[in-house]
Backbone bond lengths (Angstrom), bond angles and torsions (degrees), N, CA, C in turn:
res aa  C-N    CA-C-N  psi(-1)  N-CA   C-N-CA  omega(-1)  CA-C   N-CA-C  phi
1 X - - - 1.437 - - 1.527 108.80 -
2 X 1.143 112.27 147.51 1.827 122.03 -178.47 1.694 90.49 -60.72
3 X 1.559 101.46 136.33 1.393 126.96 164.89 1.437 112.72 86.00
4 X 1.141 123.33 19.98 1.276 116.81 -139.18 1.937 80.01 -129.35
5 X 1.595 111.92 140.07 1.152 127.91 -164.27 2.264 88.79 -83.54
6 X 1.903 100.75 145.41 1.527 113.61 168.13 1.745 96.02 -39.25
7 X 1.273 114.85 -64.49 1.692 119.31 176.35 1.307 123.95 -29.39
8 X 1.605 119.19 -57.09 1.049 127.15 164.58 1.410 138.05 -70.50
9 X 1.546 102.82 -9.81 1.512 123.98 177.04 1.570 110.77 -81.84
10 X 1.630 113.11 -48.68 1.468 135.69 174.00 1.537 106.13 -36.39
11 X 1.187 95.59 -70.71 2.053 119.08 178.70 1.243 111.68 -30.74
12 X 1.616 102.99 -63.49 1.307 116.95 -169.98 1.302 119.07 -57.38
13 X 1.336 110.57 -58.33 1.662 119.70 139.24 1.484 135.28 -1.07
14 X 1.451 92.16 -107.04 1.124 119.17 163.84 2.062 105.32 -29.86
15 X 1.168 135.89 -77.31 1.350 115.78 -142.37 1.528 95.10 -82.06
16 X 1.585 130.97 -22.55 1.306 126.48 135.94 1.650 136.36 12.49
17 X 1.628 90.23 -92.13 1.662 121.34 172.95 1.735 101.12 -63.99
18 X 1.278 101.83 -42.37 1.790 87.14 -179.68 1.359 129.18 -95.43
19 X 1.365 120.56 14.11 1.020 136.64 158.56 1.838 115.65 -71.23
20 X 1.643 86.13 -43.67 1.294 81.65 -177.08 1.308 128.23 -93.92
21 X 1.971 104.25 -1.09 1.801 103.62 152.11 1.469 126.68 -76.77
22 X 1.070 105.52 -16.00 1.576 106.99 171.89 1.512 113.96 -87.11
23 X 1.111 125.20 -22.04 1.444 115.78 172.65 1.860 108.05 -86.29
24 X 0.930 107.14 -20.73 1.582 118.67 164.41 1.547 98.68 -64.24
25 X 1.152 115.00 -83.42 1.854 104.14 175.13 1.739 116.58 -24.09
26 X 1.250 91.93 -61.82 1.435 113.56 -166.20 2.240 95.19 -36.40
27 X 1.406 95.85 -58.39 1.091 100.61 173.94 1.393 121.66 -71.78
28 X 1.259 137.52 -31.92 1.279 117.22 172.20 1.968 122.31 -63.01
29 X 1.136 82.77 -12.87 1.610 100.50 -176.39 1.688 104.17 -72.32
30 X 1.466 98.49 -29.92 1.586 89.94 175.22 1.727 109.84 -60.54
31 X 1.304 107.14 -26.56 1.522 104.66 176.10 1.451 140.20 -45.11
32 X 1.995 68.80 -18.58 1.974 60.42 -172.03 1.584 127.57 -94.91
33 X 1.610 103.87 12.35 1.490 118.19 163.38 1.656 112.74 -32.34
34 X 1.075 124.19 115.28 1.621 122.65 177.59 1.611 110.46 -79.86
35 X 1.477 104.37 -30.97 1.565 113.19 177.92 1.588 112.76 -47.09
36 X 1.772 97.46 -43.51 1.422 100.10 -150.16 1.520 93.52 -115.99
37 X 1.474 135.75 -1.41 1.037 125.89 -171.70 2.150 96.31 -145.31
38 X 1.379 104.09 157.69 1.503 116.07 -168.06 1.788 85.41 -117.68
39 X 1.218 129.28 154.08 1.342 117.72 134.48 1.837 89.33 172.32
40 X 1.217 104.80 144.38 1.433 128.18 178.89 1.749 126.12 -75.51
41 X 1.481 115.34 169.66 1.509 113.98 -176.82 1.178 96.64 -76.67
42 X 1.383 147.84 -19.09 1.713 148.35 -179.86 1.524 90.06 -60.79
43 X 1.560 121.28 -67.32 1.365 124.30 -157.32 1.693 106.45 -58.46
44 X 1.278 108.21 -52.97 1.970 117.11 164.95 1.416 87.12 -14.98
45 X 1.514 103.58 -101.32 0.808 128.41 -158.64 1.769 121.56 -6.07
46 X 1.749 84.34 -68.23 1.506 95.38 -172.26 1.638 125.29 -55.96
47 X 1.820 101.12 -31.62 1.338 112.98 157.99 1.289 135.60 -52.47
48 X 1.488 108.57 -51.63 1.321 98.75 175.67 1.911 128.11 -73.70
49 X 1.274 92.25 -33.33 1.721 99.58 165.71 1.434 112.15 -59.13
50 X 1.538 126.97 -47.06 1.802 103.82 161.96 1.195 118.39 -81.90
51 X 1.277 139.36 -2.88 1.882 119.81 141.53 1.753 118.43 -82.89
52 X 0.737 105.30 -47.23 1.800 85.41 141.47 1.586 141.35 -53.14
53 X 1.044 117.70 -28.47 1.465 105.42 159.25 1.291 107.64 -74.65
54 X 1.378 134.55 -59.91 1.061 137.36 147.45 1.684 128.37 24.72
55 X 1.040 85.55 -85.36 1.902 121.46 -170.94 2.156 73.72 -68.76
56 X 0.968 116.88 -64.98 1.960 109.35 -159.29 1.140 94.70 -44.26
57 X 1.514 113.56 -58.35 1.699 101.99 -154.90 1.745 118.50 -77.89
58 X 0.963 90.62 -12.68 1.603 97.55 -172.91 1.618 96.91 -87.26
59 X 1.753 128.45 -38.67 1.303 120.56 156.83 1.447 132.70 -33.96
60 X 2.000 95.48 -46.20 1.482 116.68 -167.80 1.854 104.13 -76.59
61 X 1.403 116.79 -37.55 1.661 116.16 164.92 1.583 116.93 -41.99
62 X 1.599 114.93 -24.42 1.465 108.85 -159.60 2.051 85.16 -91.81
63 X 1.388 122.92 -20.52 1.268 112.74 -174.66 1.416 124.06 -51.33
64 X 1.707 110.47 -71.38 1.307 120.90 -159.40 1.607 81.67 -117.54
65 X 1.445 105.52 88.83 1.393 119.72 171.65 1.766 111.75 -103.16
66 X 1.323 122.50 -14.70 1.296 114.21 133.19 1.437 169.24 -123.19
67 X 1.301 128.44 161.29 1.340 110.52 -119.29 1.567 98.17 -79.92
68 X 1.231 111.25 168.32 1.862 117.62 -179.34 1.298 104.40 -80.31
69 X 1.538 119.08 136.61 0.672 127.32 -167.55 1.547 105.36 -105.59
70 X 1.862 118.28 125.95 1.311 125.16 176.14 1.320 107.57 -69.89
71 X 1.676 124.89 118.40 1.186 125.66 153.75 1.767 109.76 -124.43
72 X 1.349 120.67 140.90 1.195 148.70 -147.09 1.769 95.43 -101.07
């Protein structure tokens, strides 16, 4: 929003986007009804290793958040 401090922009952001990964969880969790849903330890598997990669790289963006600097 106009006037509004990088800090205050982040926040705003930020609890935004993570609102809406946790209600994404929230919902995949409905999955795990056995009544209403079938799926195997192969399928786990595969899930949690792409929200785990996931969760790394998006951790690993907050590391080397600035940029390298070319010196000659």
């Amino acid at each position: 929003m106009k006037g509004e401090t990088k800090e205050q922009r982040f926040i705003r952001v930020a609890e935004r986007r993570i609102r809406r990964v946790l209600d994404s969880f929230r919902s995949l969790s409905q999955c795990s009804n056995k009544r209403m849903y079938n799926w195997d330890e192969k399928q786990l598997s595969r899930i949690w290793d792409a929200i785990d990669h996931a969760y790394e790289t998006c951790q690993d963006s907050y590391k080397n958040v600035e940029p390298e600097e070319f010196i000659l």
